[in-house]
N, C-alpha and C positions, 0 to 999 in steps of 0.2 A: 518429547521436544521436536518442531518441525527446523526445519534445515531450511535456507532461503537460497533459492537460485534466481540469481540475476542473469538477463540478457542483452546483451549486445544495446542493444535498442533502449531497453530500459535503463540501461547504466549513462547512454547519450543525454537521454532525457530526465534523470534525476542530476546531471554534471549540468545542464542548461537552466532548471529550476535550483538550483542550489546557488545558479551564479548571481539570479537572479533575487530569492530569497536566503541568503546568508545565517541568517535568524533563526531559521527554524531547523537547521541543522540537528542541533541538540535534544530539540523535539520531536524529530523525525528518529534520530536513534532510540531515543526512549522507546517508543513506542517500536519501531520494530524489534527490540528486544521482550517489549512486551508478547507481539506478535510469534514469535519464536515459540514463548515459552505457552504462554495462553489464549491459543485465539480467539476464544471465547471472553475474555477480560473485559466488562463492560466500559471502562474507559477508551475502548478502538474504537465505541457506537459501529461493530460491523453488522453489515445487511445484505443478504443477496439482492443481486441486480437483475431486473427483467428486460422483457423487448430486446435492439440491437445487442445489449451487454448481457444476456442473459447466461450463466455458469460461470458469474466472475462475484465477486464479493468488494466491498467498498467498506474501505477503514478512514476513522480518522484521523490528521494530524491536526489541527485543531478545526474550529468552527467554520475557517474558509476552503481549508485545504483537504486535501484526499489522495488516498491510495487507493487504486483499483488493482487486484490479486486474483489469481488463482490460485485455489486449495487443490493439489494434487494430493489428493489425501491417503491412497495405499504405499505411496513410497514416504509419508509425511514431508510434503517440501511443498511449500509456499513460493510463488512465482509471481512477485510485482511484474505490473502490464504497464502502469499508465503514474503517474504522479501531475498532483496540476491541481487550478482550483475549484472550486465546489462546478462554476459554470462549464467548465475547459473539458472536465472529466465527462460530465456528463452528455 
């Protein structure tokens, strides 16, 4: 099981899209519990990112929205970067 560390900056910016999307709350838990346990679970659609974003991975919350991560992967902890929409993230 991976461990999720949150940062400063990422906890600002999911308090500002959540104030914003309220809705997707419940959906966004889902899945990072999903994320925790399988990050391979094909319902995250995750995909590594190239060019400026490249050594970050992009999960989804649904078909508009995103999670952009880093897998620290020897300590197993997961490290959201970025939350926003499909356009925003990228």
């Amino acid at each position: 099981m991976y461990s999720l560390v949150i940062t400063e900056s990422y906890q600002k910016r999911a308090k500002k899209f959540f104030k914003k999307h309220p809705e997707l709350l419940n959906q966004y838990q889902k899945i990072i519990k999903i994320l925790c346990t399988n990050p391979n679970h094909p319902s995250l659609r995750s995909h590594k990112l190239s060019g400026k974003l490249e050594g970050l991975h992009s999960i989804s919350i649904n078909i508009s929205y995103r999670i952009i991560i880093k897998f620290i992967i020897q300590n197993q902890q997961i490290r959201p970067i970025y939350i926003g929409a499909h356009d925003e993230v990228y």
